[in-house]
LUMROBA-86950 format. One record per residue (C-alpha): residue number from 0; x, z, y; chain; residue in one letter. Coordinates in steps of 0.25 Angstrom, whole numbers. Layout:
// residues N
ATOM  NUM  X  Z  Y  A  A;
...
END
This chain:
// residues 231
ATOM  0  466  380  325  A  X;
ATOM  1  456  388  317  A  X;
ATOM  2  447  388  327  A  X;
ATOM  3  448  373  329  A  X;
ATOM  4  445  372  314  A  X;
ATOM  5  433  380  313  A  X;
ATOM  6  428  373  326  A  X;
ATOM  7  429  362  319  A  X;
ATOM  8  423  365  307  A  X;
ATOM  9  413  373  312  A  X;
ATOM  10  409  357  320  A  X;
ATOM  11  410  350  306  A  X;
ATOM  12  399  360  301  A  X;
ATOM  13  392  363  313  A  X;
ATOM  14  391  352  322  A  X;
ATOM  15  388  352  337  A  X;
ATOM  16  380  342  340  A  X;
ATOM  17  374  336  353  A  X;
ATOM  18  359  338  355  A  X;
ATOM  19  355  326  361  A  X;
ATOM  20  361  316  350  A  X;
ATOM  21  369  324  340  A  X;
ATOM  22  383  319  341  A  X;
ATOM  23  394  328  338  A  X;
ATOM  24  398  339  350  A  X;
ATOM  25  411  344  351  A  X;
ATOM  26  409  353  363  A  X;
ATOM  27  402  365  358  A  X;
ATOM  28  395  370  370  A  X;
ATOM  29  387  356  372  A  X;
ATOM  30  375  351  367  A  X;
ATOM  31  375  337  371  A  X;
ATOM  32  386  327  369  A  X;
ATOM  33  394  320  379  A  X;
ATOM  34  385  307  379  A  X;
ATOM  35  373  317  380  A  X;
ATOM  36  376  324  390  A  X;
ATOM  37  380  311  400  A  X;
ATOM  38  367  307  395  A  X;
ATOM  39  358  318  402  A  X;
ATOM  40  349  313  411  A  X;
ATOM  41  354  319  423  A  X;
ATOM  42  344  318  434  A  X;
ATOM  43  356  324  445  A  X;
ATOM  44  344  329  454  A  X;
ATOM  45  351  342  458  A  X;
ATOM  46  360  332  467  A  X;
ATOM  47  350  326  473  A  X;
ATOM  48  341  334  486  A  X;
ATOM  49  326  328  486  A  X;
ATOM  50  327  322  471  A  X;
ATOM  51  314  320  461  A  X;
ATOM  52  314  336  457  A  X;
ATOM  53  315  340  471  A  X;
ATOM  54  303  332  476  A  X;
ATOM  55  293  337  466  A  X;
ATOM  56  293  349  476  A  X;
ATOM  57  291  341  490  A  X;
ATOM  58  279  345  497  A  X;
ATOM  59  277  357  487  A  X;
ATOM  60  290  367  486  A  X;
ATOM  61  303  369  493  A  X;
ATOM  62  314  367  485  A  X;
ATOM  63  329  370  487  A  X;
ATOM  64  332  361  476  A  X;
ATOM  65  328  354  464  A  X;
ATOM  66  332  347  451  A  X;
ATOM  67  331  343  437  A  X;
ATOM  68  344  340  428  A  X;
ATOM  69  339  330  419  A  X;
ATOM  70  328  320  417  A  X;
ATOM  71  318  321  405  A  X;
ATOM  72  314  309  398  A  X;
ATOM  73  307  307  385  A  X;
ATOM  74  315  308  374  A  X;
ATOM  75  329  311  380  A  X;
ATOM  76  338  321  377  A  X;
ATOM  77  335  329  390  A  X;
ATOM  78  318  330  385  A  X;
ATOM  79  325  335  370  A  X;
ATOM  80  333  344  377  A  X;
ATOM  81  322  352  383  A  X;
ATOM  82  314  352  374  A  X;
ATOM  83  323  356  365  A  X;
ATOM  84  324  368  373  A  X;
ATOM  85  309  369  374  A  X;
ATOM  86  304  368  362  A  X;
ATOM  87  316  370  353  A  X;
ATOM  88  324  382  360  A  X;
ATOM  89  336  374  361  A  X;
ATOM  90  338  384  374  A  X;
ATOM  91  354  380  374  A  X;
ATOM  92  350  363  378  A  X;
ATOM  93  343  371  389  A  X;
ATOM  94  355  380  393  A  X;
ATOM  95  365  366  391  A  X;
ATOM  96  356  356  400  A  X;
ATOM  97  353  367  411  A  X;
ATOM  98  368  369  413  A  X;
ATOM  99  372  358  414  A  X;
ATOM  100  359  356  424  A  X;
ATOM  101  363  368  430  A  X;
ATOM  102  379  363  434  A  X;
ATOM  103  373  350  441  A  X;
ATOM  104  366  359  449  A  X;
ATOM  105  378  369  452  A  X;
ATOM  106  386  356  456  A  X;
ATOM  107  374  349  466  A  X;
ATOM  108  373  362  474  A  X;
ATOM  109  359  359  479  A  X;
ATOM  110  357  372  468  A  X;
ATOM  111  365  382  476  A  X;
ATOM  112  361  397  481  A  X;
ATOM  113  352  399  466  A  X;
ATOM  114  347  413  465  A  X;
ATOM  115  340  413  452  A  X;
ATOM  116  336  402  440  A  X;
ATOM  117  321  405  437  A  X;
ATOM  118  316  396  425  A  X;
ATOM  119  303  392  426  A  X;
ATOM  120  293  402  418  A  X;
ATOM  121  285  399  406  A  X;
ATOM  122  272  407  405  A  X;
ATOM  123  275  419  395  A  X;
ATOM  124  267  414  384  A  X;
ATOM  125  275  399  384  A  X;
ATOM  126  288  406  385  A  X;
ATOM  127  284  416  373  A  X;
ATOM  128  282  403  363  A  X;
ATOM  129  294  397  367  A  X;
ATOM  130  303  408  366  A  X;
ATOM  131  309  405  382  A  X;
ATOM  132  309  396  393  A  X;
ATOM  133  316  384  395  A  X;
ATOM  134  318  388  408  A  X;
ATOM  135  326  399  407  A  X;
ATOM  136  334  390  398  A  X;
ATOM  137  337  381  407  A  X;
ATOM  138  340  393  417  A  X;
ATOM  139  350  396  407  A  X;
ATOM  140  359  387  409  A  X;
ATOM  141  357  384  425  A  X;
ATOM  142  361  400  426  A  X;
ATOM  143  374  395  419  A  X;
ATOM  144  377  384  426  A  X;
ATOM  145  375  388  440  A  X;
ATOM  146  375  404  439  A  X;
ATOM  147  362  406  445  A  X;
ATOM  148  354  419  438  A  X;
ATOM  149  340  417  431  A  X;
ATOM  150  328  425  436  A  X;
ATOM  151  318  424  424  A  X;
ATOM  152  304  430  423  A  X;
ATOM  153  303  433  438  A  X;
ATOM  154  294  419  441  A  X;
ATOM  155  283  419  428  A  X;
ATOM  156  272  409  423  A  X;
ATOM  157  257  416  425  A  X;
ATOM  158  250  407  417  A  X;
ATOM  159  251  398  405  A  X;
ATOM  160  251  383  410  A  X;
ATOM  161  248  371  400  A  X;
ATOM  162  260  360  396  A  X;
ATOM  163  262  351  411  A  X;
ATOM  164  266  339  403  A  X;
ATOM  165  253  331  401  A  X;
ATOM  166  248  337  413  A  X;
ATOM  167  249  328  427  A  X;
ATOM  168  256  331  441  A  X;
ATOM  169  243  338  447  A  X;
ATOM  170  240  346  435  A  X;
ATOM  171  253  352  431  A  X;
ATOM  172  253  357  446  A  X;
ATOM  173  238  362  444  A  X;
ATOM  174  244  368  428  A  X;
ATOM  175  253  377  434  A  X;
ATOM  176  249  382  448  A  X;
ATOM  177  249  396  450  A  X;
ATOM  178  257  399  435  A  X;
ATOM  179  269  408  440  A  X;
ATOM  180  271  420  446  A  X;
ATOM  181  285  427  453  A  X;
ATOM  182  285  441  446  A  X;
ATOM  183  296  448  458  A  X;
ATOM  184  298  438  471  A  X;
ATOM  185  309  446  477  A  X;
ATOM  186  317  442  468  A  X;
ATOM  187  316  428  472  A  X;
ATOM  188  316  432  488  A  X;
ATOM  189  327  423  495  A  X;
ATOM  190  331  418  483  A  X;
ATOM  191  334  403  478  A  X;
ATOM  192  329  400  465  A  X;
ATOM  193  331  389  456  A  X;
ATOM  194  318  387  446  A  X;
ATOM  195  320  381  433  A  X;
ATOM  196  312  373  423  A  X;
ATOM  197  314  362  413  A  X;
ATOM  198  308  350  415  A  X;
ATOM  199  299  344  430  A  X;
ATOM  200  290  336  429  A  X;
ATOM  201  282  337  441  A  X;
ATOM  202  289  352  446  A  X;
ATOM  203  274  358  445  A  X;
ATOM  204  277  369  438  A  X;
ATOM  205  291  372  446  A  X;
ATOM  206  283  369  456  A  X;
ATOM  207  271  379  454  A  X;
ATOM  208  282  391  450  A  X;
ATOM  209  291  385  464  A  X;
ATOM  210  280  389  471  A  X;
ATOM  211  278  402  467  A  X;
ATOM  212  291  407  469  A  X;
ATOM  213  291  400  483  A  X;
ATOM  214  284  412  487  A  X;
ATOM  215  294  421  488  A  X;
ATOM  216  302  423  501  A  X;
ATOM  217  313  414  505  A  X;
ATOM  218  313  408  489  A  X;
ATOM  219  321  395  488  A  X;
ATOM  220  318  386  477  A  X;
ATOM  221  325  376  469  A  X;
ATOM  222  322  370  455  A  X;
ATOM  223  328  363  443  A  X;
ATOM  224  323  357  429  A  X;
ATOM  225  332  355  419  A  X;
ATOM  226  324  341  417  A  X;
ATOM  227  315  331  425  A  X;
ATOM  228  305  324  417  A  X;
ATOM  229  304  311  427  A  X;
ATOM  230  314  302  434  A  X;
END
């Protein structure tokens, strides 16, 4: 009884409220409300063999799998979410989405046999000023979800690359050619990995890191964003 009261109290004082529109929570361990969460623009892609994230590849790499959990539009919730995790170090909306992400995977079984998560790298100096990468972030809560290690700073960024956004298809491919580097690849021998980022556009940069690691002997290769910035 004096628990439920001080539960209570504790509410009245301290609310928990959802981060997408502010209503009232009563579950503790969720950000979103009910009506936010049915909301999610799902993109249900890890169902679906040869869907819009897999075919960014044809012709140019070999993937086991691909997918993103939800589209990104301007000014939705999911576009506030990231950058929320971004640029305001809200690390626990990253964690909350990748899980949930990362349970839809679980449940396609097209993710199966997963050696190691490797988040894509920021370069040093970027990652310094942000105080982490999103990536590993989002690792987070896919190692929870589907039980599946993190290997960090084995796959690193040699050289500083400017902002893709403004840039178009053919120079964001030129803009980060040539920018990573594998530290130890017999860790990687025979193994199937699963590279992580937070947002495709055009796969160029996933797809510059991809190849990279296909190099390594017998390496298999799958991919996941937590978001897609097209439909």
């Amino acid at each position: 009884m004096f628990k439920r009261l001080f539960n209570a109290a504790t509410h009245l004082f301290y609310p928990h409220l959802c981060i997408g529109c502010g209503s009232d929570l009563l579950q503790q361990n969720s950000l979103l409300c009910l009506h936010c969460i049915n909301e999610l623009p799902h993109t249900s892609f890890e169902n679906i063999p040869n869907n819009p994230i897999e075919r960014m590849f044809t012709g140019r790499l070999a993937v086991v799998a691909a997918t993103s959990g939800f589209y990104f539009s301007k000014g939705d919730l999911i576009q506030y979410l990231i950058h929320d995790l971004k640029y305001k170090g809200n690390k626990e909306a990253g964690i909350y989405l990748s899980e949930i992400m990362g349970t839809l995977m679980l449940q396609s079984n097209r993710f199966n046999n997963i050696d190691y998560l490797i988040p894509l790298p920021l370069f040093a100096e970027k990652e310094y000023k942000r105080g982490f990468n999103q990536a590993d972030i989002i690792c987070r809560g896919f190692s929870t979800s589907m039980n599946i290690p993190v290997l960090l700073k084995n796959i690193v960024r040699i050289r500083f690359t400017e902002t893709q956004t403004k840039k178009h298809r053919t120079e964001r491919w030129d803009n980060v050619h040539e920018s990573f580097k594998v530290n130890d690849a017999t860790v990687l021998k025979n193994k199937h990995i699963l590279l992580v980022d937070d947002v495709i556009t055009t796969g160029a940069t996933l797809d510059a890191c991809a190849q990279v690691l296909n190099n390594i002997e017998g390496i298999k290769i799958s991919i996941a964003t937590l978001a897609t910035a097209s439909k």
